[in-house]
ZAMARGU-4260 file (C-alpha; in steps of 0.2 Angstrom, whole numbers, plus 5000, padded with zeros to 4 digits):
<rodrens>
0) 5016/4794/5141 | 5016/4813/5144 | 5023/4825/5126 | 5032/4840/5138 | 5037/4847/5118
5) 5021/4844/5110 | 5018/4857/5097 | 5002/4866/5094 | 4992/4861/5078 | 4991/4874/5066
10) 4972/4875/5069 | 4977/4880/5084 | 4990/4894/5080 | 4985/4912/5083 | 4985/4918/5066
15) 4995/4934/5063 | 4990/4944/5046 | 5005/4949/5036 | 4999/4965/5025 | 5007/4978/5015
20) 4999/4993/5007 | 5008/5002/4994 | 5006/5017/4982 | 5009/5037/4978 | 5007/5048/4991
25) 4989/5052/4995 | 4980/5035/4992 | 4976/5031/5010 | 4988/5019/5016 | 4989/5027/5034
30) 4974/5026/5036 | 4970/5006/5031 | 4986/5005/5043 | 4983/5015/5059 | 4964/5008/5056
35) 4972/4992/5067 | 4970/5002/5081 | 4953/4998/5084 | 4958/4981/5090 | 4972/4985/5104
40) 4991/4993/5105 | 5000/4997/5087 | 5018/4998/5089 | 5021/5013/5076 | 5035/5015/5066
45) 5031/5033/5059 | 5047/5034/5047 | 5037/5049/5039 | 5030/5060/5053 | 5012/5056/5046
50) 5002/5052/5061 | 4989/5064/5062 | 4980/5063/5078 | 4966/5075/5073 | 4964/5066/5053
55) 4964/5047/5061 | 4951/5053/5077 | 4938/5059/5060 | 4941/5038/5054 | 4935/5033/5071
60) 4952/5026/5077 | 4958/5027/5094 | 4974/5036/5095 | 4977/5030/5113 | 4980/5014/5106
65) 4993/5021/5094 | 5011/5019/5102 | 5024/5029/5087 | 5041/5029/5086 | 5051/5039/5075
70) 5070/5033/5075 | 5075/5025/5060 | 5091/5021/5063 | 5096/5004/5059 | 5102/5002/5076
75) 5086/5011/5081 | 5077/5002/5074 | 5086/4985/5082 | 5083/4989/5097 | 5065/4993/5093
80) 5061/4976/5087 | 5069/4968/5104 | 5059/4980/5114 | 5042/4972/5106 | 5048/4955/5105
85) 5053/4956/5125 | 5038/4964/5131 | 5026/4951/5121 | 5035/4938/5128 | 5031/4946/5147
90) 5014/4945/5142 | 5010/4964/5135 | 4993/4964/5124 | 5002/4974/5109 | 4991/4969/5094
95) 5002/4974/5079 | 5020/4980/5074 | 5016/4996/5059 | 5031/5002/5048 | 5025/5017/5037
100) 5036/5018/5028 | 5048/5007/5022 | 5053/5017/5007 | 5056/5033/5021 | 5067/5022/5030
105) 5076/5014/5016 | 5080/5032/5010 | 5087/5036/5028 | 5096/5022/5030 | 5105/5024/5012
110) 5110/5041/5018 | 5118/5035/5034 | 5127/5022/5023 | 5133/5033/5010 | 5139/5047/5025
115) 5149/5031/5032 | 5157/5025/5018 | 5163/5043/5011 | 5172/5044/5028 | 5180/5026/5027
120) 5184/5030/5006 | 5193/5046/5014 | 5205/5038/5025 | 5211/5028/5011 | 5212/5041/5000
125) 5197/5039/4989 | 5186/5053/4982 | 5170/5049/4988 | 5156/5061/4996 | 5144/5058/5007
130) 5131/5062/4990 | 5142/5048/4981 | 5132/5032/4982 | 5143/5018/4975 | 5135/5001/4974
135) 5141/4992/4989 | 5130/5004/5000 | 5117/4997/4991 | 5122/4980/4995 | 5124/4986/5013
140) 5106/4993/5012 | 5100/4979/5004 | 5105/4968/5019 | 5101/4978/5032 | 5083/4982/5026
145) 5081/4963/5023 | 5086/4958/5041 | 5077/4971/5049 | 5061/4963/5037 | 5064/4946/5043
150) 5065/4951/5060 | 5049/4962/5062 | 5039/4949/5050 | 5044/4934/5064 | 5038/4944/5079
155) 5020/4933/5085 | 5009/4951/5081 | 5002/4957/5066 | 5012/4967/5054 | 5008/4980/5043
160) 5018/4990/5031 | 5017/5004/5020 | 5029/5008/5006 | 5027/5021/4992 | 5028/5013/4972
165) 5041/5015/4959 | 5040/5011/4940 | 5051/4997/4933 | 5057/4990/4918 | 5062/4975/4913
170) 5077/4977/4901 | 5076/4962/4893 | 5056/4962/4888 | 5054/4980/4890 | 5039/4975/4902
175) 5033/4989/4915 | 5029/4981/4932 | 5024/4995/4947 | 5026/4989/4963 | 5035/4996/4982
180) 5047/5006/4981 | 5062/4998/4987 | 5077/4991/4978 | 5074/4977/4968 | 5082/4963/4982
185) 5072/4971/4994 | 5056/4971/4986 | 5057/4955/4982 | 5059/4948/5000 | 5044/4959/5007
190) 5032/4953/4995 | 5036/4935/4997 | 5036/4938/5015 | 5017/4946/5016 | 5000/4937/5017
195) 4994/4949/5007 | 4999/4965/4997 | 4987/4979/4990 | 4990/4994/4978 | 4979/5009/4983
200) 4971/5022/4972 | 4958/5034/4974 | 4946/5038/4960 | 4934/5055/4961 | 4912/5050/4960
205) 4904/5068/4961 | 4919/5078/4972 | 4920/5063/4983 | 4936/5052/4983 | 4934/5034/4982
210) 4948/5024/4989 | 4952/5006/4985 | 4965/4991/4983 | 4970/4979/4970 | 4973/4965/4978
215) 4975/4953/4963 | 4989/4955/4950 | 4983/4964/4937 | 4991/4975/4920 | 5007/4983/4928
220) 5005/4982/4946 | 5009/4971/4958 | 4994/4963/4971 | 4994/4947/4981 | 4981/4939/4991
225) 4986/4922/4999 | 4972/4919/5006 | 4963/4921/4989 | 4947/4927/5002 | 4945/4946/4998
230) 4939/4955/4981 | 4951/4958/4966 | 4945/4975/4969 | 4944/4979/4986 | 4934/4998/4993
235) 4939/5005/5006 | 4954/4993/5012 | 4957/4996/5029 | 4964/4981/5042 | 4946/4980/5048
240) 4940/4976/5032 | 4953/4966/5024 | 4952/4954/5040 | 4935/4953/5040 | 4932/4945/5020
245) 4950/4935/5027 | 4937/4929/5041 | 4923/4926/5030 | 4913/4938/5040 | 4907/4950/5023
250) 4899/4942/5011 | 4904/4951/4994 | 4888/4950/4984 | 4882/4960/5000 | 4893/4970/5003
255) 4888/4988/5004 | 4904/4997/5001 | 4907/4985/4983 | 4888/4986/4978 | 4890/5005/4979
260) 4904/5004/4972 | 4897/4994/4956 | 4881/5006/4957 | 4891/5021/4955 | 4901/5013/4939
265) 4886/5007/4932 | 4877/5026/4934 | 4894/5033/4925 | 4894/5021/4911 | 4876/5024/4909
270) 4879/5045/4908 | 4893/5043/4895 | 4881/5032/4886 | 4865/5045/4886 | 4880/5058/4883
275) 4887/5049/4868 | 4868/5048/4860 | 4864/5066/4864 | 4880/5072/4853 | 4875/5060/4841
280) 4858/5068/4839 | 4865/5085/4839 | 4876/5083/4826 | 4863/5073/4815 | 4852/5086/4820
285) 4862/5100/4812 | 4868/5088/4797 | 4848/5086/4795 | 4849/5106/4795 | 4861/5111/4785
290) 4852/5097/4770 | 4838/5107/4773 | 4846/5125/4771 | 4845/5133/4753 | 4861/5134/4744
295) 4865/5151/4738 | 4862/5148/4721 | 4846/5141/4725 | 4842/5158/4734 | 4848/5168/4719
300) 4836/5160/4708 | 4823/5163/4718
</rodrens>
């Protein structure tokens, strides 16, 4: 007997990677975002205006394969999310769905609320701005930010999300927790709803920046990795790369980005080390002299 609604198997699904990559400014989450490229059409939410044609070309990523749109409206960006989810139905090979960033379009999004809601307060004779922000524009962003999240994270694509970080603290236990910057309701959704969620840094080895993810909880920050495949700390984490370790395709005991990475800690420890030593010597060296140095009485005498 013929199954018409048999189901795929979940060996069978297509996966779909669910990654967010947050931080200041400056820590290359564009780049590990627009990296996608290289593997067909990324739909581009550019909330910041930060596609740089001429910066991505000098990464090797095919701008022609980046598609960017740039209105954040909520209803803007409605539309947007039926668009994709219509053409991927017809067939269209659109790769990934890219909001950089969230926190960009949060900020907008508040201001379009708080402009709204001064309007409706003035008809009814409250004194309201549209620089007041009371709390219910909050819970209307909050709702709005989180549907719009569900309904780019259901889209059968990949998605990848950039959001800048904000400083918390927990008033009860005083504890400091840094994660994306987005209201505490909202935060919570996106990381729950990502596969896997990386704080980038940059560190400086001999004029040359160094850029990295934590993908692994660790001191204040917030990380996640569901897959529990790629390195706590991860260089150099573009898609590309983050996918491949998901895929089991880099080994990380041979990795060459990580084994540099170790070599050039390793040197640096080894520098402060032969640093420490050569002060220590100096200044026994001079203790050393300064015993050996007649006092002035001694002088006198002789």
């Amino acid at each position: 007997m013929s199954n018409d609604t048999a189901h795929p198997t979940l060996d069978e699904e297509e996966p779909f990677h669910r990654i967010l990559w947050y931080s200041d400014p400056g820590k290359g989450k564009t780049t590990n975002i627009a990296n996608a490229a290289k593997f067909g059409k990324v739909i581009y939410i550019d909330s910041e205006n930060g596609l740089k044609a001429k910066a991505l070309r000098s990464h090797g990523i095919p701008v022609e394969n980046i598609e960017p749109h740039r209105n954040t409206t909520y209803e803007g960006l409605e539309a947007l999310h039926q668009e994709i989810y219509e053409r991927l139905i017809s067939g269209e090979p659109i790769f990934a769905t890219a909001w950089d960033t969230t926190t960009k379009a949060a900020a907008s999004l508040l201001d379009t609320i708080a402009y709204e809601s001064a309007i409706k307060a003035t008809r009814i004779g409250k004194d309201k701005t549209e620089f007041d922000t009371w709390q219910d524009d909050y819970g209307t962003l909050a709702a709005k930010m989180r549907k719009l999240i569900r309904r780019f994270h259901d889209l059968p694509c990949h998605l990848l999300i950039g959001a800048h970080q904000r400083r918390d603290i927990d008033e009860e236990t005083s504890t400091v927790s840094i994660g994306p910057a987005l209201s505490p309701a909202v935060q919570q959704d996106l990381v729950g709803y990502m596969d896997v969620v990386i704080h980038c840094r940059t560190e400086e080895f001999n004029d040359e920046d160094e850029f990295s993810g934590l993908t692994r909880p660790r001191g204040r920050f917030m990380a996640k990795d569901r897959y529990r495949m790629l390195p706590p700390f991860l260089i150099d984490p573009t898609f590309e790369r983050v996918v491949d370790y998901i895929d089991d395709k880099i080994d990380r005991d041979k990795d060459p980005l990580q084994l540099l990475a170790r070599k050039r800690r390793a040197d640096r420890a080894t520098a402060e080390v032969e640093k420490s030593a050569e002060k220590a010597a100096a200044k026994a060296a001079a203790k050393a002299a300064d015993k050996a140095e007649p006092k002035p009485a001694e002088k006198a005498k002789a």
